[in-house]
Residue frames as a rotation matrix with the C-alpha (Angstrom) as fourth column:
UNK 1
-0.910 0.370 0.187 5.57
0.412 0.854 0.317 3.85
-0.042 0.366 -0.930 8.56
UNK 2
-0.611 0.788 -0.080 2.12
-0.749 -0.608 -0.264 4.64
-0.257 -0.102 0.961 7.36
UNK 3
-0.368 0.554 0.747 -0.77
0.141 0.827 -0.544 2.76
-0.919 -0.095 -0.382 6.44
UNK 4
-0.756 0.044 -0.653 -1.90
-0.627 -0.335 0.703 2.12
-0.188 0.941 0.281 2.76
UNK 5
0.214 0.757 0.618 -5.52
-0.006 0.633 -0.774 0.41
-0.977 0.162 0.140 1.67
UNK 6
-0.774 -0.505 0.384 -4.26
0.163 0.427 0.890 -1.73
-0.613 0.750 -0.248 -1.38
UNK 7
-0.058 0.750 -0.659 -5.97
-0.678 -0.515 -0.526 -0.73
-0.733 0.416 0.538 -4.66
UNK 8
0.427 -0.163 -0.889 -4.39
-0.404 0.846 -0.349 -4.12
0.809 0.508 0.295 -6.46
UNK 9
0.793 -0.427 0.434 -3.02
-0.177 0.520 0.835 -7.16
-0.583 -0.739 0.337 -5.13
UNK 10
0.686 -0.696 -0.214 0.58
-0.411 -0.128 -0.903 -7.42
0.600 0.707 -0.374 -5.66
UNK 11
0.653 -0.588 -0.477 3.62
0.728 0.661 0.182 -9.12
0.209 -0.466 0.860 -4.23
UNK 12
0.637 -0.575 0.514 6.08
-0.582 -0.796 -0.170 -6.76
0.506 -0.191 -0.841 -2.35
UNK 13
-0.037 -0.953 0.300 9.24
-0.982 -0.022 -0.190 -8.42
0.188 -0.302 -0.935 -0.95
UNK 14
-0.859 -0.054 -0.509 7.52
-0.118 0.989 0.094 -12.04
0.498 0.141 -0.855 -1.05
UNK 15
-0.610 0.792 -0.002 4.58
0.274 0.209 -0.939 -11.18
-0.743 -0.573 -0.345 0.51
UNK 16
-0.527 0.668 0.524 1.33
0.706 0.002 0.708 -11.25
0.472 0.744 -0.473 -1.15
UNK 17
-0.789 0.466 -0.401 -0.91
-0.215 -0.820 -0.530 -7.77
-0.576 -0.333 0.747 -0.76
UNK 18
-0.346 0.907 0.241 -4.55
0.930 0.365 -0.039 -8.33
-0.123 0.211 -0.970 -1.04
UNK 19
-0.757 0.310 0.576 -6.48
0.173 -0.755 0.633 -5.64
0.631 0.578 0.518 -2.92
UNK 20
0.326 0.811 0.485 -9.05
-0.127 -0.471 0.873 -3.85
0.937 -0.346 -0.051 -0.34
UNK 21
0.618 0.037 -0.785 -6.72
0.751 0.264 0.605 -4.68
0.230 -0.964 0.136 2.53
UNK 22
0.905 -0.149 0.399 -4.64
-0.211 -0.971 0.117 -2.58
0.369 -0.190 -0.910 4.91
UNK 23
0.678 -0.625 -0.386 -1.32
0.732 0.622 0.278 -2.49
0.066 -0.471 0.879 5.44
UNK 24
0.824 -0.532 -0.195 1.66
0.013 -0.326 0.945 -1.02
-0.567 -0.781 -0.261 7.25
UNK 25
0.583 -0.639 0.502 4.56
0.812 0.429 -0.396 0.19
0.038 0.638 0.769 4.86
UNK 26
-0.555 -0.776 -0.300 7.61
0.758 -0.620 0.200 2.67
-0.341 -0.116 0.933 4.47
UNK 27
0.116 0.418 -0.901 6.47
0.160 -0.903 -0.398 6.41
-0.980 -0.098 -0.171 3.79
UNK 28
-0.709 -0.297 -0.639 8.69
-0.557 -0.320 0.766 6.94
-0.432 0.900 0.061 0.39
UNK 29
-0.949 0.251 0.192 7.47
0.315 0.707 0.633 3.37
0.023 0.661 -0.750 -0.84
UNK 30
-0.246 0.891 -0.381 3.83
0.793 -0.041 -0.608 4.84
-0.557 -0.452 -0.697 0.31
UNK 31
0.289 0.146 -0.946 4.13
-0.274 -0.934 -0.228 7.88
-0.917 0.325 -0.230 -1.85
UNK 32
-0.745 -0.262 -0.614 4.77
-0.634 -0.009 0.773 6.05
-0.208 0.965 -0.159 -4.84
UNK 33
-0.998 -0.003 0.060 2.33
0.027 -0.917 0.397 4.40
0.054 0.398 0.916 -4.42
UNK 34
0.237 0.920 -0.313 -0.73
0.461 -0.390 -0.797 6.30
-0.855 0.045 -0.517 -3.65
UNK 35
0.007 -0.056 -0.998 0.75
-0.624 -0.781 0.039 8.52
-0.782 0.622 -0.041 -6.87
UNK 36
-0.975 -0.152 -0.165 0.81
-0.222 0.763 0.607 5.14
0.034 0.628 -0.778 -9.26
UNK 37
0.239 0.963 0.124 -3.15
-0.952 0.208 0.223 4.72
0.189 -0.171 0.967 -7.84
UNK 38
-0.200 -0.096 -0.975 -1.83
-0.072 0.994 -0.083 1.13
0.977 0.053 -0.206 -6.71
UNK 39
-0.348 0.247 -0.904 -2.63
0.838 0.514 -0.183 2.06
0.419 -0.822 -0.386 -2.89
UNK 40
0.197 0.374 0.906 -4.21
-0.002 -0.924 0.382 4.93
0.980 -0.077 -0.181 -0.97
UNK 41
-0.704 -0.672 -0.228 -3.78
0.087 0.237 -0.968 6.21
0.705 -0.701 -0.108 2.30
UNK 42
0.475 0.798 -0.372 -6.24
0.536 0.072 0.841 5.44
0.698 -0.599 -0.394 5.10
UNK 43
-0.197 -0.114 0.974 -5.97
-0.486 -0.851 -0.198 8.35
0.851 -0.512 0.112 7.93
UNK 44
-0.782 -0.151 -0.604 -5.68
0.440 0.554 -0.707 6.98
0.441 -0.819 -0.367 11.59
């Protein structure tokens, strides 16, 4: 699991993701994406 600071808000398994927040997701699903520009990753 890594952390990802949401660049849109989108819906991911029924949850709503709020654009400028942080959240807590798989790695793969995390590398697609930061590479789509739909989330970056925030360093611990």
């Amino acid at each position: 699991m890594v952390k990802v600071k949401m660049n849109v808000q989108t819906t991911y398994h029924g949850k709503l993701l709020r654009k400028d927040k942080i959240y807590e997701i798989d790695e793969e699903l995390a590398k697609r994406w930061i590479v789509s520009k739909i989330a970056e990753l925030v360093e611990e």
